[in-house]
C-alpha positions in Angstrom: -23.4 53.1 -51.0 -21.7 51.2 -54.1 -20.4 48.0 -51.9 -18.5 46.4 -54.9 -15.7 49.4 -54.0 -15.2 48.3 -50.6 -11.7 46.4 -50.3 -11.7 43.1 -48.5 -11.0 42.9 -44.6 -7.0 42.6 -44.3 -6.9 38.8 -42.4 -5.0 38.7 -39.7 -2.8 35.2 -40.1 -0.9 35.5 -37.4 -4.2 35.8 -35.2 -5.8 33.2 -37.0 -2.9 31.0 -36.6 -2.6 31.5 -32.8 -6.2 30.3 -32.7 -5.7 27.2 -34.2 -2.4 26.5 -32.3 -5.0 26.9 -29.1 -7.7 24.6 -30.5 -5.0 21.7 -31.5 -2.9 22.5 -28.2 -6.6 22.0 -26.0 -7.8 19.0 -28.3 -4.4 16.8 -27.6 -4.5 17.9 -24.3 -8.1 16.8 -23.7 -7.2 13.8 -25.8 -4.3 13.0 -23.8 -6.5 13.2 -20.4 -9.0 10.6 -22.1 -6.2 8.2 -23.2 -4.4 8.8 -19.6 -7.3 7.6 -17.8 -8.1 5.2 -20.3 -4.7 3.5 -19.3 -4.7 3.8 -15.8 -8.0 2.5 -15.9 -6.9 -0.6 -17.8 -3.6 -1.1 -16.0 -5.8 -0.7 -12.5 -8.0 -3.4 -13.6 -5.3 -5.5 -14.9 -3.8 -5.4 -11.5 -7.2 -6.6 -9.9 -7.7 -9.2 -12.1 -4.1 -11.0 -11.1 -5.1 -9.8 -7.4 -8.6 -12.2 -7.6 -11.1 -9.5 -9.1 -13.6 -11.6 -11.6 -14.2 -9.8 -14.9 -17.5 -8.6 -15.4 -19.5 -10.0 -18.2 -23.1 -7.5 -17.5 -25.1 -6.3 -14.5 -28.7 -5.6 -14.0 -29.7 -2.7 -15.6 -33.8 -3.5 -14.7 -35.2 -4.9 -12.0 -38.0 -7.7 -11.6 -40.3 -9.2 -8.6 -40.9 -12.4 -7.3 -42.5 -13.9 -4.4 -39.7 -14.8 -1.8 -39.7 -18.0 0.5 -41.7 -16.8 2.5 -44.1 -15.6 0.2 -43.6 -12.1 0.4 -42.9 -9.7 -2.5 -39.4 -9.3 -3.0 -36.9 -8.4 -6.3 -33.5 -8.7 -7.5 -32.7 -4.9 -6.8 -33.0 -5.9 -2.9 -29.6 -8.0 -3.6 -28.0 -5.1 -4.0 -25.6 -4.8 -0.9 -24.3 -8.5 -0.7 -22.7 -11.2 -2.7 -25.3 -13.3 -4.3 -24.3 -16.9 -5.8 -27.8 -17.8 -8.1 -28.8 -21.1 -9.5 -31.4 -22.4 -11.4 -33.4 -25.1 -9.4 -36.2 -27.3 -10.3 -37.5 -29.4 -7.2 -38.8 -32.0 -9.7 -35.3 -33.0 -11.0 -33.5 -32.1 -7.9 -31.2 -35.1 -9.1 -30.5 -32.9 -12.3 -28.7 -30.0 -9.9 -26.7 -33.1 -7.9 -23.8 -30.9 -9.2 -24.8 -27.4 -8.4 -26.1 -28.0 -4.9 -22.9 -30.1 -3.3 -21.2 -26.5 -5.2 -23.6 -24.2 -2.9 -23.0 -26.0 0.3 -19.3 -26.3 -0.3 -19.4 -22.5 -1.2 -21.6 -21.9 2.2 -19.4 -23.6 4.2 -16.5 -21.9 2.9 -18.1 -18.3 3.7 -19.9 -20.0 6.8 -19.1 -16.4 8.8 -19.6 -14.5 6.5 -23.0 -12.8 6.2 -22.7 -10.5 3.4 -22.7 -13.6 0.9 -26.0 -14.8 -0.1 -27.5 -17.7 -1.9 -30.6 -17.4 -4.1 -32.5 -20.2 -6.1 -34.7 -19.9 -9.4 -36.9 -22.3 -9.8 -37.9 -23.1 -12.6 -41.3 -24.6 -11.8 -44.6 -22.2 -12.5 -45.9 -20.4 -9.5 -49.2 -21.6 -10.6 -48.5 -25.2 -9.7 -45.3 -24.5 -7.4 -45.6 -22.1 -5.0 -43.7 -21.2 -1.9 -45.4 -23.7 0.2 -44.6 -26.5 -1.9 -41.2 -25.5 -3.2 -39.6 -24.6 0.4 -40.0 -27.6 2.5 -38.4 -29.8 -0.4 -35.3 -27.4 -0.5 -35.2 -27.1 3.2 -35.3 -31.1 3.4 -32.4 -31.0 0.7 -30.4 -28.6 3.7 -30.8 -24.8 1.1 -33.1 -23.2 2.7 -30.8 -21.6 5.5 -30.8 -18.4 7.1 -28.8 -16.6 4.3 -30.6 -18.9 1.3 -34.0 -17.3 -0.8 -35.6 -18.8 -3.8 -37.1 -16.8 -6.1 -40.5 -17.9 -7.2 -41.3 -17.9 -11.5 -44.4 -16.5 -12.9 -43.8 -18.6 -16.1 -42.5 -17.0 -19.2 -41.7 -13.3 -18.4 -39.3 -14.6 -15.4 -37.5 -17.5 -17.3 -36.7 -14.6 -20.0 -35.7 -11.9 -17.4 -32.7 -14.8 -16.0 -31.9 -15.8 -19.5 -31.5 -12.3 -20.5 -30.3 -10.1 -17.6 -28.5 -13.4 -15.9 -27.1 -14.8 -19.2 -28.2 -17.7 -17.7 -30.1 -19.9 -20.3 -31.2 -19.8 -24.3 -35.3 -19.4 -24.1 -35.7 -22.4 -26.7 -33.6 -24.4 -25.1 -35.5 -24.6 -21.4 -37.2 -28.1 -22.2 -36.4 -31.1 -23.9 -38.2 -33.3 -26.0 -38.8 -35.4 -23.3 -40.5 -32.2 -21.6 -38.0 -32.5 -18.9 -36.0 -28.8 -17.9 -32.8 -28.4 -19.1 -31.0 -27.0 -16.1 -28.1 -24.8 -16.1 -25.1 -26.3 -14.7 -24.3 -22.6 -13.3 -23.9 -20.3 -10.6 -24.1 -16.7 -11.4 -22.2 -14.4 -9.0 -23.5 -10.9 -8.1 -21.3 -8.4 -7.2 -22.8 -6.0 -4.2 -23.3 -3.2 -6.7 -25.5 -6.3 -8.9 -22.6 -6.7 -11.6 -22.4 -10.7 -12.7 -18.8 -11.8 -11.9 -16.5 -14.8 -13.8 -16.3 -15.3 -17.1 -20.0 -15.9 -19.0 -19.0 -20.1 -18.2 -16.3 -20.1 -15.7 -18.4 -20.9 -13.4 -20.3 -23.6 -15.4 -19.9 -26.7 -13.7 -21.1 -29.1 -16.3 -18.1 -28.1 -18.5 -15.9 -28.5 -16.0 -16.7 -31.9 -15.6 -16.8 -32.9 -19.1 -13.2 -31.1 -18.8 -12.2 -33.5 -15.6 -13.1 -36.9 -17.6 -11.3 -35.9 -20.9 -8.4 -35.0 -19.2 -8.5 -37.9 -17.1 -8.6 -40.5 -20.3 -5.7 -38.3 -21.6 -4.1 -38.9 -18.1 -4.4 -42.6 -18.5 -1.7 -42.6 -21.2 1.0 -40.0 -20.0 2.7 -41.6 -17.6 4.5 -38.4 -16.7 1.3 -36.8 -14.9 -0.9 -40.3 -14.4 0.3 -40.3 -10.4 0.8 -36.6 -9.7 -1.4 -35.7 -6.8 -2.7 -32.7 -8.5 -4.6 -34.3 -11.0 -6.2 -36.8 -8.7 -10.3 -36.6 -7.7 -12.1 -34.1 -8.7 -9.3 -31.3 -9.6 -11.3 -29.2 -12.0 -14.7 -28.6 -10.5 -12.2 -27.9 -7.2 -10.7 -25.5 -9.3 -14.0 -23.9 -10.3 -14.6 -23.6 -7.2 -11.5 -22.3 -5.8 -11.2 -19.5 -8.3 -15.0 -18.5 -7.3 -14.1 -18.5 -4.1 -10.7 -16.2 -4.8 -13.0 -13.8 -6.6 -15.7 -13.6 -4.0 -13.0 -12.7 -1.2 -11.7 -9.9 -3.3 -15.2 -8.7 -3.8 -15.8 -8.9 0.0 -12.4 -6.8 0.5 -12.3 -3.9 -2.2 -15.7 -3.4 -3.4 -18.5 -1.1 -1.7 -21.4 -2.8 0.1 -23.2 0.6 1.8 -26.6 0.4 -0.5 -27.1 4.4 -0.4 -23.7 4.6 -1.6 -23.9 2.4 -4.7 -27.4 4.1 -5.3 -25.7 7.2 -5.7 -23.3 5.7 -7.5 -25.3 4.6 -10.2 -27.2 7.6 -10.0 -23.7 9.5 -10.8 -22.8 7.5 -13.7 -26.0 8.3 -15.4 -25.5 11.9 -15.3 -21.4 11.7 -16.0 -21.6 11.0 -20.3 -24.2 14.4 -20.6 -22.3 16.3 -18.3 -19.4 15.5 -20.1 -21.0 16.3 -23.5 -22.1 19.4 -21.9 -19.2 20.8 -20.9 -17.8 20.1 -24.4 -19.9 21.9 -25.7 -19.8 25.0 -23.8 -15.9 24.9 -24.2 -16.5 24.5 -27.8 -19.0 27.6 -27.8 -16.8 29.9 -25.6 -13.8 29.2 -27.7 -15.6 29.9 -31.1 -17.1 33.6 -29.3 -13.1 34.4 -28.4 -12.3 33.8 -32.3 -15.6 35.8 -33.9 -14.6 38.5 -31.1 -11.4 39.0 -31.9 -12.1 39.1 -35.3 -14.5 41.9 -35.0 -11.8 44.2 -33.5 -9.6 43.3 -36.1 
């Protein structure tokens, strides 16, 4: 058969034409789902955040064990269910945290009925030298080692860089000073039920806020228009601090899920979502393409 007779196939533009009218009409509506949700999503958050949510600035995405206070094995997965306010603790500078624990028991007292918040100490101090036995009856003499306090125990180098890293607690190069002294953070982290960190990465930074308090307070001495107004008397901004933690943890308490199997699955849901997704693009993308090439071949 000479082949180089044969006429070309007649196109069918019209055909053709309603094919790509389909593709562009299902890609802007797919688009316009994406972007709809997008918008939602953001106007929904929006909302929370005026309402008291705390932005999220990470969560735990792997888990680590420690020895407990009572020297059991326990990790950072088993806060999953509950509010948990963390701190970094070292019961050789206990004065160094003067700060941090009058912040806890303030926040305790504040949430005294409330069980599902939780309070859990790092300390900073080796295992090795520090354990359980020596750690707890100093922090239950300083009044944290109540029924809803933990400390987590370190195992030296692997821990301190699971906090700083997961916990966006600390800079590893920055945990001693010269003097050999630790450098402890002047934080608490929150940790949502579903082990998201709440508040800003230093709104809850206490240190700040009280290098905030005494600058504003020598601005205060020379404006004469704020110098007496109540509001700006004592200690205004750490109250602050801790009033806006205390906003965002009530909000927590009242909108977020605290049922462990249900955040499990959850999670276990949002793994699967961005494949399925992809998947199901795919397919549609395949299906559509077989419609065009079988069309064509009754052409």
């Amino acid at each position: 058969m000479d082949v180089s007779k044969l006429e070309p196939a007649e196109r069918n533009f019209k055909r053709e034409l309603t094919t790509l009218i389909s593709i562009l009409a299902l890609a802007l509506v797919t688009g316009g789902i994406i972007i709809g949700s997008y918008i939602n999503t953001r106007m929904k958050q929006n909302k929370e955040l005026q309402e008291g949510r705390a932005p999220e600035i990470g969560e735990l995405v792997k888990n680590y064990s420690f020895k407990n206070k009572e020297d059991k094995p326990s990790s950072f997965y088993d806060c999953t269910g509950q509010v948990t306010l963390v701190a970094c603790i070292s019961i050789q500078q206990l004065e160094d945290s003067e700060m941090i624990i009058a912040a806890l028991k303030d926040l305790e007292e504040r949430f005294k009925d409330e069980d599902r918040v939780r309070f859990l100490l790092l300390s900073m101090d080796a295992e090795e030298d520090y354990p359980a036995a020596k750690v707890v009856p100093v922090l239950t003499e300083a009044g944290m080692m109540g029924e809803r306090w933990d400390v987590a125990m370190s195992n030296g180098a692997p821990f301190l860089a699971y906090i700083n890293k997961q916990m966006k607690f600390i800079h590893l190069s920055k945990h001693k000073n010269s003097a050999g002294k630790w450098i402890i953070p002047q934080r608490i982290r929150v940790m949502g039920p579903n082990l998201k960190l709440k508040g800003k990465e230093d709104e809850y930074d206490f240190a700040k806020a009280l290098a905030d308090q005494k600058e504003a307070k020598e601005e205060l001495k020379d404006n004469p228009k704020f110098r007496d107004d109540p509001k700006f008397q004592g200690d205004f901004i750490l109250d602050h601090v801790k009033a806006v933690m205390e906003k965002n943890i009530r909000w927590t308490l009242a909108n977020e899920e605290f049922n462990k199997e249900k955040i499990n699955e959850a999670k276990t849901a949002n793994i699967y979502r961005v494949p399925l997704f992809i998947a199901a693009g795919f397919i549609l993308f395949l299906v559509i393409l077989g419609s065009k090439v079988k069309r064509s071949q009754t052409v």
